[in-house]
BAZAFI-131091 format. One record per residue (C-alpha): residue in three letters; x, y, z. Coordinates in steps of 0.001 Angstrom, whole numbers. Layout:
BEGIN
+---------+---------+---------+---------+
! residuo !       X !       Y !       Z !
+---------+---------+---------+---------+
!     ALA !       X !       Y !       Z !
...
+---------+---------+---------+---------+
//
This chain:
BEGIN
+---------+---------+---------+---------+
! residuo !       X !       Y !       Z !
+---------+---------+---------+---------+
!     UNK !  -12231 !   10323 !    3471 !
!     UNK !  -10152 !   11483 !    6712 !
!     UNK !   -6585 !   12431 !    5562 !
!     UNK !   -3663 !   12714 !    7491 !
!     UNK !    -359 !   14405 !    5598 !
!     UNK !    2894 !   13291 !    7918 !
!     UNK !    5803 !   15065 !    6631 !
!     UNK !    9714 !   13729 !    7516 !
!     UNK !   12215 !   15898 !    7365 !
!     UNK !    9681 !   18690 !    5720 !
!     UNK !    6715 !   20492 !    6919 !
!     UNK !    4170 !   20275 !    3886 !
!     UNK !    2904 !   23387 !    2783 !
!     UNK !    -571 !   24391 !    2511 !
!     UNK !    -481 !   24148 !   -1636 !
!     UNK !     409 !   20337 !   -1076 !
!     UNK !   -2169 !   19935 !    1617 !
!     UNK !   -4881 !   21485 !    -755 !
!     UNK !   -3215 !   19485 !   -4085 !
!     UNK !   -3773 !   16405 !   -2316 !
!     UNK !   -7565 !   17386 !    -999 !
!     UNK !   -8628 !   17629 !   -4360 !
!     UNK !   -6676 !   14604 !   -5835 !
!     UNK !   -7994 !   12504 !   -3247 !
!     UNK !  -11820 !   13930 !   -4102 !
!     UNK !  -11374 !   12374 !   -7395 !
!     UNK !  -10385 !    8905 !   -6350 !
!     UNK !  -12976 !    9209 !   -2781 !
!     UNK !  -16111 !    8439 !   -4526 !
!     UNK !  -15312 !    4751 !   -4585 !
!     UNK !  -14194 !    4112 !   -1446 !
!     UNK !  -16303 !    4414 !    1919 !
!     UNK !  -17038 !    7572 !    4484 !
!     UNK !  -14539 !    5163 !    7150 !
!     UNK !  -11698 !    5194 !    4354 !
!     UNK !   -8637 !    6603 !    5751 !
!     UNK !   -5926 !    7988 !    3706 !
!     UNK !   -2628 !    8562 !    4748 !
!     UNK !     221 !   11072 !    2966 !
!     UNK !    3992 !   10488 !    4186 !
!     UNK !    6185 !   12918 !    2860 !
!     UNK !    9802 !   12409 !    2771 !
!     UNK !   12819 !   14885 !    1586 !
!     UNK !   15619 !   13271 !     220 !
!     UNK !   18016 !   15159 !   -1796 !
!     UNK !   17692 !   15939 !   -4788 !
!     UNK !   13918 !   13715 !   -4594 !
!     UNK !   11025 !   14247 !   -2812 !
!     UNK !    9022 !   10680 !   -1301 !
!     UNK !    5544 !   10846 !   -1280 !
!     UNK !    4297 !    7360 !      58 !
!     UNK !      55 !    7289 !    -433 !
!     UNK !   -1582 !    4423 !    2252 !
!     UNK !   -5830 !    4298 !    1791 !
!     UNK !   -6922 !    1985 !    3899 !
!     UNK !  -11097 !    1293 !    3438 !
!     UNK !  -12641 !   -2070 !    4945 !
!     UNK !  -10130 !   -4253 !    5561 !
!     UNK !   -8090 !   -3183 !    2600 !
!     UNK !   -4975 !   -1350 !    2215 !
!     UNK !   -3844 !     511 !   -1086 !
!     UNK !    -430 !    2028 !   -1301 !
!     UNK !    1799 !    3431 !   -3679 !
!     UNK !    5470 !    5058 !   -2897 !
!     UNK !    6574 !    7545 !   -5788 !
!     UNK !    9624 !    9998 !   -6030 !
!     UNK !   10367 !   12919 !   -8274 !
!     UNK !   11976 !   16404 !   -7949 !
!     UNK !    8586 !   17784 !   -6831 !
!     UNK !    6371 !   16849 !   -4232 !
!     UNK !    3094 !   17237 !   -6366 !
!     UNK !    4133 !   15121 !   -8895 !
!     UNK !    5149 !   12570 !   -6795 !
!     UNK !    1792 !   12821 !   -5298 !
!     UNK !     -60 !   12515 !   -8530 !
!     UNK !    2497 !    9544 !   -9326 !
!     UNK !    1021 !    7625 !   -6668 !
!     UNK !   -2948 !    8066 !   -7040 !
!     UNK !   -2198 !    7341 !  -10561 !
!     UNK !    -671 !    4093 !   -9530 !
!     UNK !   -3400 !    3158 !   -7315 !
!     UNK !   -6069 !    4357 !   -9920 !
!     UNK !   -3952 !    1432 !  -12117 !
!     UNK !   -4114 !    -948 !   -9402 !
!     UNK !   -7776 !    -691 !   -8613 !
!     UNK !   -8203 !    -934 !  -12729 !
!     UNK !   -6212 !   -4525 !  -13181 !
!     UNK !   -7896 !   -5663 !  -10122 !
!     UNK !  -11236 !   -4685 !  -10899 !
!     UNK !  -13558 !   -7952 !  -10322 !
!     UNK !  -11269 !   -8371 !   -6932 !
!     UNK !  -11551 !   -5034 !   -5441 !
!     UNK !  -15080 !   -4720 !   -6433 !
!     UNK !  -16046 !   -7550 !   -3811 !
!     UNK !  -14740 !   -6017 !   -1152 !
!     UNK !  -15886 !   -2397 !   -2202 !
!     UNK !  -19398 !    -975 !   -2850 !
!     UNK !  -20510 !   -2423 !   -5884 !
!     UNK !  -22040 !     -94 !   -7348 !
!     UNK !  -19229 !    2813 !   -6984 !
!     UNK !  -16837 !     390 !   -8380 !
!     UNK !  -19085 !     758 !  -11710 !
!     UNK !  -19465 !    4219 !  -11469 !
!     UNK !  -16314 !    4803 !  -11214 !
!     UNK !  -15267 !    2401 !  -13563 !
!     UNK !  -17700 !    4580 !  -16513 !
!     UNK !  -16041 !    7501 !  -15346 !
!     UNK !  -12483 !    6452 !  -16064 !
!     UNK !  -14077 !    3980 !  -19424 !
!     UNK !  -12790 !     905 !  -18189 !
!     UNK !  -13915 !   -1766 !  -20039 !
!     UNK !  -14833 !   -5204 !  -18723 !
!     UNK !  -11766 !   -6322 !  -21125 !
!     UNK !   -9175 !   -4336 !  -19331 !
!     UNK !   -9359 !   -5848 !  -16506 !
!     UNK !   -7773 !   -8896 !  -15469 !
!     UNK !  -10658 !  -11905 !  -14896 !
!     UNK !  -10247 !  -14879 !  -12845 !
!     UNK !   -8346 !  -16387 !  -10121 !
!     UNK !   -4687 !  -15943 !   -8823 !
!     UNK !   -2753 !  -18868 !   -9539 !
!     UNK !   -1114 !  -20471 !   -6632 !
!     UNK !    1874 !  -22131 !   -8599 !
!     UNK !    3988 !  -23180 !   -5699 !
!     UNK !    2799 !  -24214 !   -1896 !
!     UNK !    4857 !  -24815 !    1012 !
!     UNK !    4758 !  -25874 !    4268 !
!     UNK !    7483 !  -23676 !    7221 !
!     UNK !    8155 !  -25563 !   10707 !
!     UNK !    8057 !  -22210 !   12889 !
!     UNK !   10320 !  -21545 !   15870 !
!     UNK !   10173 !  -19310 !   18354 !
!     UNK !   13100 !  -16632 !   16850 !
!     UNK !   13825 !  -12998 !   18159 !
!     UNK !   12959 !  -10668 !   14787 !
!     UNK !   16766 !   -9616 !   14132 !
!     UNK !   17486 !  -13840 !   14144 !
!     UNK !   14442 !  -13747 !   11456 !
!     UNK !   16186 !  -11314 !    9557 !
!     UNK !   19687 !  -12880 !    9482 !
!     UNK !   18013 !  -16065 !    8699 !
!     UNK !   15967 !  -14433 !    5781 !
!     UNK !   19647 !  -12593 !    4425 !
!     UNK !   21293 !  -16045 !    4804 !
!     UNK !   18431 !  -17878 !    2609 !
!     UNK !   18641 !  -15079 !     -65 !
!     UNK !   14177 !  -14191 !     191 !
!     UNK !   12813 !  -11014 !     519 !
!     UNK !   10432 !  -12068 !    3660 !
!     UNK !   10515 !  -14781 !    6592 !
!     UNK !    7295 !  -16136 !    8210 !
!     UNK !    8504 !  -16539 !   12036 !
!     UNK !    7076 !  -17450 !   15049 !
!     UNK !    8299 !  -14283 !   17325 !
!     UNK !    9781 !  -15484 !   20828 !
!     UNK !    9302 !  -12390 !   22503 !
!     UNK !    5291 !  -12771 !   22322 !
!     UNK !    4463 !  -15717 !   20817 !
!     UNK !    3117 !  -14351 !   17698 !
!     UNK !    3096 !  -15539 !   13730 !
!     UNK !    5294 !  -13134 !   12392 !
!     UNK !    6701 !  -11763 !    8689 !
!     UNK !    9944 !  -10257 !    8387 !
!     UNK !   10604 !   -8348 !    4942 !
!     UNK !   13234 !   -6431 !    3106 !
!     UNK !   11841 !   -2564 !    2421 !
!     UNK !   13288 !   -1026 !   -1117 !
!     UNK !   15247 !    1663 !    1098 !
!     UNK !   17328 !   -1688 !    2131 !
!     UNK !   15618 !   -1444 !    5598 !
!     UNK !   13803 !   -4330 !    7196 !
!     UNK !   10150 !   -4239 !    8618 !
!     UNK !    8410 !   -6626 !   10755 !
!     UNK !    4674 !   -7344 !   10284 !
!     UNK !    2767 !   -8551 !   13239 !
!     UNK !    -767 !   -9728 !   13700 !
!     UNK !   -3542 !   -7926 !   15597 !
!     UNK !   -6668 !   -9777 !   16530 !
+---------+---------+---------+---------+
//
């Protein structure tokens, strides 16, 4: 797995760097030689941020933790993805080698009965008219409607866009690439 540590407002030392190298070993046997894992570290006073992205085929695991030391923030977050993979099991496993998804399932005893079977259900559906919109009219139009996202066709290049509200109260913009 190719790591990349990103520190802001830090330089990482070489004890994290070599904490996460041999947290990530336990957790890299499932995912592919291509997986990518990225480690964003973030100094906030009194808190340390430690936000985890894997991406591997297509799919993107991330967790975002915070706690007086950097490790255990760290530790946080491939524990929360190590739960995540867990309750989606039967899902993940499609998209990931099959047969690491068992062995890594008997090394952590994970029962078929843990995980969560079946289907997501859809309970709502709805249908958006999109207009071209500049992402900051997106945004107001998301605060003014009270959601926490806003599909949006963007007028500045003609793409399907998503607008959402981060839980540092900032706003991020999700584009597609083809």
């Amino acid at each position: 797995m190719k790591t990349t540590i990103i520190g802001r407002k830090c330089t990482p030392k070489d004890s994290f760097r070599d904490h996460a190298e041999k947290k990530l070993k336990k957790i890299d046997k499932f995912f592919s030689d291509e997986a990518e894992a990225k480690i964003t570290v973030t100094v906030e006073k009194p808190e340390q941020i430690v936000e985890l992205t894997i991406k591997n085929r297509g799919m993107y695991f991330r967790a975002e933790e915070s706690a007086a030391d950097m490790n255990d923030a760290f530790d946080a977050c491939v524990d929360f993805i190590i739960r995540k993979i867990r309750k989606n099991k039967t899902k993940v496993s499609k998209k990931l080698r099959e047969d690491t998804v068992i062995d890594w399932a008997a090394d952590f005893d994970i029962d078929d009965d843990d995980a969560e079977e079946g289907e997501f259900d859809i309970i709502r559906s709805k249908s958006v008219v999109l207009k071209p919109e500049m992402p900051e009219e997106a945004i107001l139009q998301m605060e003014m409607l009270g959601h926490r996202f806003y599909l949006f066709l963007n007028g500045e290049n003609e793409k399907i866009c998503v607008v959402y509200k981060r839980k540092d109260g900032g706003y991020g913009l999700i584009e597609p690439e083809i």
